[in-house]
C-alpha positions as CSV (number, residue, x, y, z in Angstrom):
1,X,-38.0,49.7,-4.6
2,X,-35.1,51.4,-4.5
3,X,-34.5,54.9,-3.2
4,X,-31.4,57.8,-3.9
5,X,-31.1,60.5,-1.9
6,X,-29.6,63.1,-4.7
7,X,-29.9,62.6,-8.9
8,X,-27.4,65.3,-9.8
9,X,-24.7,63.8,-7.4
10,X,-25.5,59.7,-7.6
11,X,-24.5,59.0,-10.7
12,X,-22.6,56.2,-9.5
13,X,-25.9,55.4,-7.7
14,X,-27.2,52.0,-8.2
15,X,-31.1,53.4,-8.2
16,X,-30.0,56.5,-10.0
17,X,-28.4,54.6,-13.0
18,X,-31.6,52.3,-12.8
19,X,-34.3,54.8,-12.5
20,X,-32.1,56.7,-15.9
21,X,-32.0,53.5,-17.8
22,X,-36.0,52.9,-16.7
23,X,-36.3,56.3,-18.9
24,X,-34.4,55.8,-21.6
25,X,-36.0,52.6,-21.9
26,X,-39.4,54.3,-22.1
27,X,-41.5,55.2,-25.4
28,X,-44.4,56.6,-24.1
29,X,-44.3,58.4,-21.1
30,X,-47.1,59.9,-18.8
31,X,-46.3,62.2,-15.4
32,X,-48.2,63.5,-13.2
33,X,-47.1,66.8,-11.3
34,X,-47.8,68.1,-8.0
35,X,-46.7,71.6,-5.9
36,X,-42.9,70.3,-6.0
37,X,-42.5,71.1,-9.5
38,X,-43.2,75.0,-8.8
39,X,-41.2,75.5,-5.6
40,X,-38.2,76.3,-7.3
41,X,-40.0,78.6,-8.5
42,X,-41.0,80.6,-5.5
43,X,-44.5,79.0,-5.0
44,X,-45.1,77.4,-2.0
45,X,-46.7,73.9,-1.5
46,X,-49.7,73.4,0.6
47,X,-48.7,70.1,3.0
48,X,-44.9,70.1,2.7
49,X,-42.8,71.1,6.0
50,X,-43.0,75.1,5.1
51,X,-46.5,74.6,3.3
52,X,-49.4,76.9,3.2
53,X,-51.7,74.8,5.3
54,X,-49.1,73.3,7.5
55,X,-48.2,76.9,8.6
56,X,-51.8,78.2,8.5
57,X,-54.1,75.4,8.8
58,X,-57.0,78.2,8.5
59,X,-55.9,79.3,5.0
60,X,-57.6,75.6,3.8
61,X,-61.3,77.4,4.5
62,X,-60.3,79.7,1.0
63,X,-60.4,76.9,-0.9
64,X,-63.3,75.0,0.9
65,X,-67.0,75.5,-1.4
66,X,-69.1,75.1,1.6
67,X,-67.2,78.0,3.6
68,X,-66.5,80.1,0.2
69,X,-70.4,80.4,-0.6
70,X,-71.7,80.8,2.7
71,X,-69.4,83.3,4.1
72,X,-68.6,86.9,2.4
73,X,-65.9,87.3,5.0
74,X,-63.9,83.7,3.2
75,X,-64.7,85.4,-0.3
76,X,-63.1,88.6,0.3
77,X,-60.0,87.0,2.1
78,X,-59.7,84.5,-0.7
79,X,-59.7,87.6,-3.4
80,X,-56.7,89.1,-1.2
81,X,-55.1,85.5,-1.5
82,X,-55.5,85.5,-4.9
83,X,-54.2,88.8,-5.4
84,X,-50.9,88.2,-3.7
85,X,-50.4,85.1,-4.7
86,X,-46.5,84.6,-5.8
87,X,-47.6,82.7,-9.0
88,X,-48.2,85.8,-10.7
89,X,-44.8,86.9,-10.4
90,X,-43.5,82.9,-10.7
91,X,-40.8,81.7,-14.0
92,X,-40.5,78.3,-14.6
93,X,-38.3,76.4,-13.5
94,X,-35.7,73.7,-15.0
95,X,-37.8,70.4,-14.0
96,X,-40.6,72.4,-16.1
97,X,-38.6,72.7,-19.2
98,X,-37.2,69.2,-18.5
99,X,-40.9,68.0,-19.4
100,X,-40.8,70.4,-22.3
101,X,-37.4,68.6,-23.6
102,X,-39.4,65.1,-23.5
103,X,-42.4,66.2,-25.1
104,X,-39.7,67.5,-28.1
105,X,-38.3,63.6,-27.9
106,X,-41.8,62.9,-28.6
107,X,-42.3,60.3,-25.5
108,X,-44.3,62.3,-23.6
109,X,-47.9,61.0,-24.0
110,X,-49.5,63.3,-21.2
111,X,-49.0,65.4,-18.1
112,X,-51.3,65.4,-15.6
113,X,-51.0,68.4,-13.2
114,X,-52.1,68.7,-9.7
115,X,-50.7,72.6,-10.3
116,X,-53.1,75.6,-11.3
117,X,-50.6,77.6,-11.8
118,X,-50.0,77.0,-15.7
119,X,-46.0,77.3,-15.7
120,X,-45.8,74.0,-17.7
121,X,-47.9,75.9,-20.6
122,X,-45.4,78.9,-20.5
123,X,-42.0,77.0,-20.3
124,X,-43.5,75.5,-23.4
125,X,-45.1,72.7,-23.2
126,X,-48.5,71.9,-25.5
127,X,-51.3,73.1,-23.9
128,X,-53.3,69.7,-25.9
129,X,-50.9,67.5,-23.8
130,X,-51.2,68.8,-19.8
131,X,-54.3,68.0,-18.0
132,X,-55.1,70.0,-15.2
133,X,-57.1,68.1,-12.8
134,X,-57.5,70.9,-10.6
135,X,-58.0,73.5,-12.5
136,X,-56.2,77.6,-13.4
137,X,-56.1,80.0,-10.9
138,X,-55.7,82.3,-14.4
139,X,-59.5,82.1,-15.2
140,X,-62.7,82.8,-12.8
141,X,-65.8,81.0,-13.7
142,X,-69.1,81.6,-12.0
143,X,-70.4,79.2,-9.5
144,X,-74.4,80.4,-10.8
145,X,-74.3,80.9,-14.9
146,X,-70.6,79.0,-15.3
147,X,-69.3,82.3,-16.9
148,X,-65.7,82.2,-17.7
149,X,-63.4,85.0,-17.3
150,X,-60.1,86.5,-17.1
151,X,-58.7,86.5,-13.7
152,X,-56.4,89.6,-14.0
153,X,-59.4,91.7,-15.0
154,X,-61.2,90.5,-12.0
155,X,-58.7,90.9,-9.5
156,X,-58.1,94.6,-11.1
157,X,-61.9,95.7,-9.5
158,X,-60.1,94.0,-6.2
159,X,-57.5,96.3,-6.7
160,X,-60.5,99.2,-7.4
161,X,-61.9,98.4,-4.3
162,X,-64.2,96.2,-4.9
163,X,-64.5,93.4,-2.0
164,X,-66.1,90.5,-3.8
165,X,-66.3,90.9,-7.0
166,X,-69.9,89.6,-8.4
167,X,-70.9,88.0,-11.9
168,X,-71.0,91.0,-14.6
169,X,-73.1,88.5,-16.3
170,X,-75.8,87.3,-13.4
171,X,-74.8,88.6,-10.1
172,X,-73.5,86.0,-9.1
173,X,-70.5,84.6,-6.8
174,X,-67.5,84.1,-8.7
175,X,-64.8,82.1,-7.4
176,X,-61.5,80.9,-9.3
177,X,-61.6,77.5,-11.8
178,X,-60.2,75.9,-9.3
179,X,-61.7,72.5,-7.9
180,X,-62.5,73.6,-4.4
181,X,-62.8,71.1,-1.6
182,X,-66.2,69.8,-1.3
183,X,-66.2,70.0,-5.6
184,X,-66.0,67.0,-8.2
185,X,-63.3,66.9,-10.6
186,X,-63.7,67.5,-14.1
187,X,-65.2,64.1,-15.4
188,X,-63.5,64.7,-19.0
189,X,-60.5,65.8,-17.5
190,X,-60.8,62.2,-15.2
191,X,-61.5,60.0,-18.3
192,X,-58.2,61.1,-20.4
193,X,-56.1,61.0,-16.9
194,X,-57.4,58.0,-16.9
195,X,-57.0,56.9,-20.6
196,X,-52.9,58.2,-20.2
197,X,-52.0,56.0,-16.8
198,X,-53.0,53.7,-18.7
199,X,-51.5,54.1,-22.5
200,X,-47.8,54.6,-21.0
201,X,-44.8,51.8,-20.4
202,X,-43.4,54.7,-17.8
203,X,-45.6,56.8,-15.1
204,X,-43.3,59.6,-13.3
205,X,-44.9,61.2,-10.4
206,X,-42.9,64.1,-9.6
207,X,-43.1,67.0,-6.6
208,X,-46.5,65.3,-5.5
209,X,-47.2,63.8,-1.9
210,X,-49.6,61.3,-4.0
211,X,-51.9,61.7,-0.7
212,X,-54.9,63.6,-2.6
213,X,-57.2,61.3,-4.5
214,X,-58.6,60.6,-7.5
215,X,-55.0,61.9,-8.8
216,X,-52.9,60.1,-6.3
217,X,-54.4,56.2,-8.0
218,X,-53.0,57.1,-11.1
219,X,-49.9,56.6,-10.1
220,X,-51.5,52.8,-9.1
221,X,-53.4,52.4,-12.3
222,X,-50.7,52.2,-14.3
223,X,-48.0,50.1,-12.3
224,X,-51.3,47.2,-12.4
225,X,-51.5,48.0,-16.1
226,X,-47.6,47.1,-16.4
227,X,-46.1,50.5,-16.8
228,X,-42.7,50.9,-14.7
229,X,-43.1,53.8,-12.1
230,X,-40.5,56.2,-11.0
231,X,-41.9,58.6,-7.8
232,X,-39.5,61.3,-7.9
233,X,-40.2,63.5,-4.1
234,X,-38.3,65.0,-1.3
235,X,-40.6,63.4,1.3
236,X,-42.0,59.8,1.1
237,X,-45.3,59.0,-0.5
238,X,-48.0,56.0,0.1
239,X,-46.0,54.5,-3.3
240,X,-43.2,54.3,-2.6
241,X,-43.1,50.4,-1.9
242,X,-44.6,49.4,-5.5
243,X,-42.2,52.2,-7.2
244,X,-39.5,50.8,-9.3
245,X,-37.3,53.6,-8.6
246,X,-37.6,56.6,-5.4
247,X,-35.6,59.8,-6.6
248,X,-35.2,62.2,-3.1
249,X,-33.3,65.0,-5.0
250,X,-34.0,68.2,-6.0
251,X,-36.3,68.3,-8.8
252,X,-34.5,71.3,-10.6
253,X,-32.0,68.5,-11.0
254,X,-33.4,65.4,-10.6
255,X,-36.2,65.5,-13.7
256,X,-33.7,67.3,-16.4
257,X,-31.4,64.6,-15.3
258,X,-33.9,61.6,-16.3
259,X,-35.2,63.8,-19.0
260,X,-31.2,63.6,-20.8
261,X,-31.1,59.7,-20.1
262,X,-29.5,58.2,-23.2
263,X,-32.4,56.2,-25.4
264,X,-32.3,52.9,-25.2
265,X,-33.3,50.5,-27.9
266,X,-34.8,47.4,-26.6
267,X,-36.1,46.0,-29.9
268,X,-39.5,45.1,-28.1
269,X,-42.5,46.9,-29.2
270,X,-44.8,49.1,-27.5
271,X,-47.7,47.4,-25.4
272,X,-50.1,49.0,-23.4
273,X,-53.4,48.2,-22.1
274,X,-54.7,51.8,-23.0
275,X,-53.4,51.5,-27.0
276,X,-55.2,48.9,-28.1
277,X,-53.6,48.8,-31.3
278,X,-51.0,47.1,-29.2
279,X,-53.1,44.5,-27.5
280,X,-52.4,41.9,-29.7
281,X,-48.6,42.0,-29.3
282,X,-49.8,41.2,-25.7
């Protein structure tokens, strides 16, 4: 492993060249994305120094199932949370678009998102290629009938008065699409995270503590299945050791920085364990 404390100012950097000529080597890329990526952009994280739950550890009961059905007091909190939540108001940011840049280099298998905030679909980045293992804040579904809905219409009747908004369709509780504490993950959105850690030569995790499982072993799965890995985080992360490159800088500099790494031609061909039209160059 080797670690740099700043991308945009180690370019004479040993494990910055490395972790550049790692990505330029690269033909199929997957990354996974954590709260990090969306600081820059004015939206806290939840376990970093400043987070949400570091400075309120009480705020975690919003987004705990067991707590959120069985208390109208959480619910209505949780609507005023959702309400003023600074993701409304949030842009992307520059290590978004730097993923939109890759995906136009056409290297970028998959993105796997820890993030509901959707700022990877509106810097422009396919909506077929990011995987939101936890879910949108930008949609409501019902926890009774599984009704879907627009989030903005619901939080307008919050904004009407209305202290926790029900189900126009049953009754029933609604909550965001989120995956709560206490809730499974999306066992579709599992078996293509999966399928990607897998079908990559390069997995970048960037902005993510890589402390919350299942997401966090993906990061895993594909350094056993022989993909190079390059954990790109201002604080250190359970991976660090089996990383081939540690990137400490700031994203906004960092990830555009990889993402303009010159192209490298090794003249091997592709081989991944989750293509198998590769397996027999194996």
């Amino acid at each position: 492993m080797e670690v740099t404390q700043r991308g945009s100012e180690a370019d004479d950097s040993a494990t910055w060249q490395h972790a550049r000529e790692l990505f330029g080597a690269a033909r199929r890329i997957t990354a996974l994305t954590g709260a990090g990526v969306s600081t820059a952009s004015g939206i806290p994280d939840f376990r970093g120094p400043e987070g949400v739950w570091t400075r309120n550890p009480q705020a975690a009961r919003l987004s705990d199932i067991d707590s959120y059905l069985a208390d109208e007091d959480v619910r209505a909190q949780a609507w005023r949370a959702r309400a003023e939540n600074p993701a409304w108001h949030a842009e992307p940011n520059a290590a978004h678009r730097a993923f939109v840049d890759l995906e136009a280099s056409g290297r970028l298998g998959a993105l796997l998102t820890q993030n509901i905030d959707e700022l990877h679909q509106r810097a422009g980045l396919s909506r077929d290629r990011v995987l939101e293992l936890h879910g949108t804040m930008r949609r409501t579904i019902c926890v009774h009938c599984g009704a879907s809905g627009d989030m903005i219409k619901v939080l307008q009747r919050v904004a009407d008065g209305e202290r926790d908004p029900d189900c126009r369709s049953c009754g029933g509780i609604l909550k965001s699409a989120t995956v709560f504490f206490g809730q499974t993950l999306d066992g579709e959105v599992l078996r293509e995270a999966r399928r990607a850690s897998l079908d990559c030569d390069l997995f970048v995790a960037a902005g993510t503590s890589l402390s919350v499982y299942p997401a966090a072993a993906f990061a895993e799965m594909a350094g056993k299945a022989g993909a190079k890995l390059i954990i790109c985080n201002a604080e250190p992360t359970p991976y660090d050791e089996i990383a081939d490159a540690v990137l400490r800088g700031p994203l906004t500099e960092v990830l555009p920085g990889l993402a303009a790494a010159p192209l490298i031609d090794s003249g091997e061909p592709l081989r991944t364990w989750g293509d198998p039209s590769t397996w027999d160059q194996m």
